[in-house]
N, C-alpha and C positions, 0 to 999 in steps of 0.2 A: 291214271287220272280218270276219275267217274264222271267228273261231268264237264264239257267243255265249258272255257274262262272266257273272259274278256275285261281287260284287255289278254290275248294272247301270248302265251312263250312266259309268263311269268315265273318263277323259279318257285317252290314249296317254302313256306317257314315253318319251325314248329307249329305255330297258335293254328295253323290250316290243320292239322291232326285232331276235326272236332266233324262229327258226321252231320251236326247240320251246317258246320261250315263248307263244309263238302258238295253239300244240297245248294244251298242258296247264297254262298258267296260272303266275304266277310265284313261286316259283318250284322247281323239285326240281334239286339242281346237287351233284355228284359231291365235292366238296371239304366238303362237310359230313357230319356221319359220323352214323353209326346213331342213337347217343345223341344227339346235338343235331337231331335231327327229335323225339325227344319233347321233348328238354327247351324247346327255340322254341314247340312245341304247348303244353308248362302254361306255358309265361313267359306266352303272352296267354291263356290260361284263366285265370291265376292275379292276372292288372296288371290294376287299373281301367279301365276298356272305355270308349270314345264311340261313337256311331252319330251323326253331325249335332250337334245340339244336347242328346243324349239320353246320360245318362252312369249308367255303372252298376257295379257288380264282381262280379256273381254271373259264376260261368265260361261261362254260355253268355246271348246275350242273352234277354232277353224272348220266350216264343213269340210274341205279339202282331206282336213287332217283325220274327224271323224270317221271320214267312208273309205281312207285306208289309213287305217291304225297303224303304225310300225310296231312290227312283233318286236315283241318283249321289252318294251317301253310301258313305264309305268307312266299314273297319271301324278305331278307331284305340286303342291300348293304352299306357299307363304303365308301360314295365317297370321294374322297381327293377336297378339294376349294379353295387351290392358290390364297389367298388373297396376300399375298406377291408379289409374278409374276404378278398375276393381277396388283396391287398397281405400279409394277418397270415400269410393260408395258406400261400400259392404260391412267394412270393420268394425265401424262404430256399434250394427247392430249382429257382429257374432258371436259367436261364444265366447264370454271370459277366458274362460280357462285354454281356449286357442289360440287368444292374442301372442306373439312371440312380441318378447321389447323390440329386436330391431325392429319389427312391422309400423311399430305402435311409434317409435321417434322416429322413423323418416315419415310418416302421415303427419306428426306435429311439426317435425322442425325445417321438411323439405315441402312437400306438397302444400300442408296450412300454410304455412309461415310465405311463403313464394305466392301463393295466392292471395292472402289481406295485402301484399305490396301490390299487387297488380289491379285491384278494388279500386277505381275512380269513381268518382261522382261529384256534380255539382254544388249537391246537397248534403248535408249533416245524415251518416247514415252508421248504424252501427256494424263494421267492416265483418265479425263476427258471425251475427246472424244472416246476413248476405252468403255465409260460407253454410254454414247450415243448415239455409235455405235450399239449397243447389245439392247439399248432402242428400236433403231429404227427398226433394225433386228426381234424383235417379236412383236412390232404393227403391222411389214406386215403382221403375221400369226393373225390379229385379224380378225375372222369369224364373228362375229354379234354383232352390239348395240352400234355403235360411236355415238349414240342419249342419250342411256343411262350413269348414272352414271357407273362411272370405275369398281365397283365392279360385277356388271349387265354384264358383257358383257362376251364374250366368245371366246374360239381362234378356229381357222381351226384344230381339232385335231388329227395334223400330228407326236405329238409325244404320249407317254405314262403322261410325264409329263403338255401337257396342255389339259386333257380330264380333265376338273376341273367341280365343282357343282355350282349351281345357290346361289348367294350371296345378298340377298338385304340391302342397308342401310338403316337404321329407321331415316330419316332426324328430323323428329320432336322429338324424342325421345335422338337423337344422339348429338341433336345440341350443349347442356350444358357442353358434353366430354371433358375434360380435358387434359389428356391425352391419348395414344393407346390400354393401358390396357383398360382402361375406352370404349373407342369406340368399342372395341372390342363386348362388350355386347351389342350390337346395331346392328349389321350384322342378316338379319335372313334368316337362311341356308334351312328352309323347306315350305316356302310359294306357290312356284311352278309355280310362274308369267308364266316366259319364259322357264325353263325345264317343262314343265305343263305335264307329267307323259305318254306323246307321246311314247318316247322312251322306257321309261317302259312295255307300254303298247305292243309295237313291239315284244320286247324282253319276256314277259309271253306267245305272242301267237307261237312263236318257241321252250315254254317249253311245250308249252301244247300239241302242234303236234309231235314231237320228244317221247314223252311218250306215240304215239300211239305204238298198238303191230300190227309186219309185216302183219301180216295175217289183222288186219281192212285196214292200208296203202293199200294194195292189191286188195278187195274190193272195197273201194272206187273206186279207180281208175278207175278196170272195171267195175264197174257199171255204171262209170259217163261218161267213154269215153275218157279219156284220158291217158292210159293207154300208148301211142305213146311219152309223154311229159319229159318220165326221161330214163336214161342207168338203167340196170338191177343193179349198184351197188347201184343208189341211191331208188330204192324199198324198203331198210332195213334203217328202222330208227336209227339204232344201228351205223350204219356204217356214216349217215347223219353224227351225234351225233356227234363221233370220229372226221371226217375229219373238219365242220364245228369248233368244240372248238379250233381246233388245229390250222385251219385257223384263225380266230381270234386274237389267238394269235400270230400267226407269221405276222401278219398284221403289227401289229407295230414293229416288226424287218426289216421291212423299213426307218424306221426312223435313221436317224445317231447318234450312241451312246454318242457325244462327244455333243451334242444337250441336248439329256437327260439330262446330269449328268450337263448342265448349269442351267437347268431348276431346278433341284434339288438344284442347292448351292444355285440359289436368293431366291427359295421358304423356302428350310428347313432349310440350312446350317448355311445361315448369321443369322438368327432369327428364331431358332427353334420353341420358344412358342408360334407362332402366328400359326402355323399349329398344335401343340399342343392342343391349346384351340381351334381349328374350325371342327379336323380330330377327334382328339379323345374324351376319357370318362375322368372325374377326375382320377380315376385308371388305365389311360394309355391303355385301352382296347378300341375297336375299338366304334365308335359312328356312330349307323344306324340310314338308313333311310329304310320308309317299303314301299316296290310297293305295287297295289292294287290287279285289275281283268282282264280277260279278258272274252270275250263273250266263252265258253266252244265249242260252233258251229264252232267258225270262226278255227279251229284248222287246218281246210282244206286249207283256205287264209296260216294259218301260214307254212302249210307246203312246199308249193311252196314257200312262201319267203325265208324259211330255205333252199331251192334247187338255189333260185338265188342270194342270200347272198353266199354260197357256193360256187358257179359259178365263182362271181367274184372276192374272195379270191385267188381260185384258180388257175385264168388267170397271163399271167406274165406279166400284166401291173405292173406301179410303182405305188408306193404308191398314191401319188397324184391325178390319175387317177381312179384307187379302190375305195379311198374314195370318189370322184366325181360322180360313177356309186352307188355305199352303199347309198349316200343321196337321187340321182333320185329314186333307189329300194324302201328306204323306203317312199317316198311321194306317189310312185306307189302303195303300200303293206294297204295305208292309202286310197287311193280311192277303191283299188280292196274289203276293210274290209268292210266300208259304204256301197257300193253296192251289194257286197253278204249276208250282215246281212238286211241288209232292201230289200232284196228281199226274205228272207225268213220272215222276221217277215209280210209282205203281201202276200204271197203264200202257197204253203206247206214249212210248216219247215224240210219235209225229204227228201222232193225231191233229186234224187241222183244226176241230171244232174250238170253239171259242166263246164261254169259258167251258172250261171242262166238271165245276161243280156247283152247286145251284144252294141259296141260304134260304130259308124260309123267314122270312120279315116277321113275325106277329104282330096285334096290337098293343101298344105299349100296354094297355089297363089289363090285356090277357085275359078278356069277355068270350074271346072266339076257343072255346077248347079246344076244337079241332086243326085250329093255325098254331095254337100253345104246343101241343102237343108234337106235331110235324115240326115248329121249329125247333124245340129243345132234340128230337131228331137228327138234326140237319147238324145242331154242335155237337153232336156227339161222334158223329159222321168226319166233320171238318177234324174231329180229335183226332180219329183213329186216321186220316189220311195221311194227314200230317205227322203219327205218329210211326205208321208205316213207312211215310217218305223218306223219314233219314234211316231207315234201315233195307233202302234200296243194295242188292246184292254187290253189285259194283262197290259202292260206299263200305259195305262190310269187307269187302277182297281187300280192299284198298289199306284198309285199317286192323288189318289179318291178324299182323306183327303186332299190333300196341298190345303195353300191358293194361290190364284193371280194367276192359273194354265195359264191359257192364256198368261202373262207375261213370265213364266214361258219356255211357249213352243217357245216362240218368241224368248229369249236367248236363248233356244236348238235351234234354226233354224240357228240362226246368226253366232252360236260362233262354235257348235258341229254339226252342222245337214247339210243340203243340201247346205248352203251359205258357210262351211268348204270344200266342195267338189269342187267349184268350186273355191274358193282360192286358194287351191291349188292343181289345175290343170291350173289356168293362172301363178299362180308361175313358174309352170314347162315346160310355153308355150305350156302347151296341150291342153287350150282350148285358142281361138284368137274369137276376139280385147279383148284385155286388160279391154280396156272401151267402152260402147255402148253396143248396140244392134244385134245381129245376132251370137251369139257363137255358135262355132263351133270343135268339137275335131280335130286336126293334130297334126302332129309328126315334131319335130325338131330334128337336127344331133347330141344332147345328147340322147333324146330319141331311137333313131333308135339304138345308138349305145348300149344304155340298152340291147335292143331286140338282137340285133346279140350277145352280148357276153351271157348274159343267157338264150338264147331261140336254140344256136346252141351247142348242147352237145360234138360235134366232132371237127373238121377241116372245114369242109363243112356242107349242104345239101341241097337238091332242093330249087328253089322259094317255089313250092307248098307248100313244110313240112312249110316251114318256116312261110306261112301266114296262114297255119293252125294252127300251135303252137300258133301264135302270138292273133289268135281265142280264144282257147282251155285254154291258159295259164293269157291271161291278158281281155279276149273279144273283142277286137279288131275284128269288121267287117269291110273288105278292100277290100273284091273283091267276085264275084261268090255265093257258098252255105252263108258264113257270112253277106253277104247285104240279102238275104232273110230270115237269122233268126233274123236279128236284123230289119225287118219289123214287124216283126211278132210280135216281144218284144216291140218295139214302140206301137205297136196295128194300125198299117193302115188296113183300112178298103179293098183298092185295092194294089196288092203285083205286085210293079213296075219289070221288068226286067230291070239289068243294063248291058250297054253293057260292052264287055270283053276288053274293052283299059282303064279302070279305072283305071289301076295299073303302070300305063306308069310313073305318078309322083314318085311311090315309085320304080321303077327301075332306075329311072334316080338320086335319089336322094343314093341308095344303088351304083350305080356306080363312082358316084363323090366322094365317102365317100371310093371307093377302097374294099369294101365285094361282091361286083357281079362280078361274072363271067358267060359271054354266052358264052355257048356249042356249040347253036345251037338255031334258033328261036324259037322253042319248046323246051328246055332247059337249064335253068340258074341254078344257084351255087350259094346261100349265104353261104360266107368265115365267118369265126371267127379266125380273126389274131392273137387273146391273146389266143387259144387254147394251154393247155399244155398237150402232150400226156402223160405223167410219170406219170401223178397224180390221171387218173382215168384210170390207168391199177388192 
């Protein structure tokens, strides 16, 4: 085994016969989109948890339980799958031609029909358009897959009740159903198309960092140098632990409770058995699903995620906004993984420094030639690292035996490997043009605004801290010492000097956005507006 797991003692499946599964744990895969890597992370923050015999539902387990894992115990989750809600929401606006009739008579004769009876009102109201109001009301909350069949698809999950699990229909299988009962055995809830174990995989690596003990956390740190990047409260994992589960869950006490308990009557209320037969076990006992692995190294990556998850929990944005900053976090948390796991599996694997490869930011309008040029560099760099990573020697031993290995790595390349990193980093507009030739990293006013709210621990702090953190914390080379260590990492042969007005883009772009304040020409202010002082007193 190449690279140590966590959790540990797990036994091999086929699907782990993939060398960047091998690398960075299963699983991060190109066909699952932005939004469904958080919304797979709160599906098992949000489902009743097992550990072994050990069952629980707060969002993160037990510290006890985190800081000795029991080997070879998986982590295993109850997600709820809102085939009903899905069915009331989605159907009407999907494909013709994927409507199956029983779909299409249990939404008229059980879900409509069951719902105009339950329509009160004092007043003369047309029972109908009340229902197709409500229709239309949560198709706007549909998040991804107006391509896909109804069942495939997923909401924005802005309540508790629509963080639902991945539904597939077996159309060839399904096609003879008779009735709904009948169809029912045709949905299959564990295949992993589009939740593809992303979010799982996010969610193992803040078990596995939260389980470190203070005194390693500490360590680290100063060893690695950054030591600058967290307030003295968030040094104890213990305390992370605390504040992040709790944030979590008051996440979704944002959401309006009167929303919820709608979401509850279409799913559970009007036709219990249909969440009966998809949530639970014949004996009414919950029916899991098991996460896999993570890379046991990356616990470093996890642990900063667990600091800017936190962050932005704790800011007093509204919901809408949190989950907006939660999704860029995690696409962020997905490139920072790939690139510090594949720079250890080609370097030293103990090196303490932190991080070990540096991006070159440009201007977004790409005025500065000399930043254009060193960043489209820097991806080309990030390619070949990554590209090299999963052909670490180990990971080759390991995968000796397989046949068609060459095919093999060419689907690790496409799907999980270096053509992953750059998918989604033009998802997130961090790498431009879209299409064509010349990529190059910059930052757009989501992004930036990632950076100020979890990169600013206070109210304030200098420019300076600020583009050092934004170093130290995500790689980011933007100006001064970061453009000469990220030469360095590139590997140029002659170490350009750049001049000191290269950051005039990113003040202009931090002023327009309302977080800069100038002091004085030698001193600015990056604000953080969503700063809550109460919370990390």
């Amino acid at each position: 085994m190449p690279i140590r797991r966590f959790p540990a003692g797990l036994s091999d499946q086929k699907e782990d016969n993939n060398p960047a599964i091998l690398a960075f744990g299963r699983r991060f895969f190109s066909d699952q989109t932005s939004l469904e890597y958080l919304l797979e992370f709160l599906l098992v923050a949000m489902s009743p948890k097992r550990i072994g015999e050990l069952e629980f539902c707060s969002p993160l387990p037990g510290f006890n339980i985190v800081s000795s894992w029991p080997k070879g115990e998986k982590l295993e989750y109850s997600p709820r799958y809102g085939l009903n809600l899905k069915l009331f929401s989605f159907f009407g606006a999907s494909k013709i031609d994927a409507r199956h009739k029983t779909h299409q008579d249990h939404l008229c004769r059980v879900l409509e029909d069951e719902f105009l009876s339950a329509v009160r009102s004092s007043i003369t109201i047309n029972k109908k358009s009340v229902i197709q109001s409500i229709e239309n009301l949560l198709l706007g909350f549909q998040g991804v897959g107006s391509q896909r069949t109804w069942c495939a698809q997923s909401f924005i999950p802005i309540s508790p009740g629509l963080i639902t699990g991945e539904s597939i229909w077996n159309e060839s299988k399904g096609a003879k159903s008779s009735n709904w009962d009948e169809a029912l055995g045709h949905f299959n809830h564990n295949q992993h198309v589009f939740l593809a174990r992303g979010g799982e995989l996010l969610y193992l690596q803040i078990c596995n960092a939260l389980g470190r003990s203070k005194d390693e956390i500490s360590s680290w740190i100063n060893h690695s140098g950054i030591n600058n990047c967290f307030t003295k409260a968030e040094l104890d994992p213990e305390w992370v632990h605390e504040k992040l589960s709790l944030g979590i869950e008051n996440l979704m006490k944002g959401s309006p409770r009167g929303f919820t308990r709608l979401t509850d009557f279409i799913d559970k209320k009007i036709d219990p058995s249909t969440s009966m037969q998809t949530d639970l076990e014949p004996n009414k006992q919950f029916k899991y699903s098991s996460c896999r692995w993570s890379a046991e190294p990356s616990w470093k990556e996890g642990y900063l995620f667990a600091i800017e998850c936190l962050r932005i929990c704790l800011s007093n944005l509204d919901l809408m906004n949190k989950l907006k900053l939660l999704e860029i976090a995690c696409n962020m948390q997905i490139l920072r993984s790939l690139l510090m796991q594949s720079c250890r599996l080609t370097g030293n694997p103990e090196e303490d420094v932190f991080p070990l490869y540096r991006l070159v930011i440009s201007d977004p309008d790409g005025q500065n030639v000399l930043l254009k040029n060193l960043s489209k560099a820097s991806v080309r760099k990030a390619k070949k690292v990554v590209y090299h990573g999963i052909r670490n020697p180990e990971i080759e031993k390991a995968l000796s035996s397989t046949e068609n290995l060459d095919k093999l790595y060419r689907t690790a390349d496409n799907k999980y490997g270096y053509k992953l990193l750059i998918t989604i980093s033009k998802r997130l507009g961090f790498i431009v043009p879209k299409r064509g030739s010349g990529m190059r990293f910059v930052l757009n006013e989501d992004l930036l605004r990632l950076l100020v709210i979890t990169l600013v621990p206070g109210e304030r702090i200098t420019l300076d801290r600020f583009l050092e953190l934004a170093e130290k914390r995500f790689g980011f080379a933007i100006s001064g010492h970061s453009l000469r260590e990220a030469q360095c990492w590139i590997e140029r042969s002659d170490l350009i000097e750049i001049p000191s007005d290269t950051i005039k883009w990113l003040v202009d772009m931090l002023e327009a956005a309302g977080y800069l304040v100038q002091l004085s020409d030698s001193c600015s202010l990056v604000c953080n507006p969503a700063y809550k002082t109460m919370e990390y007193k």
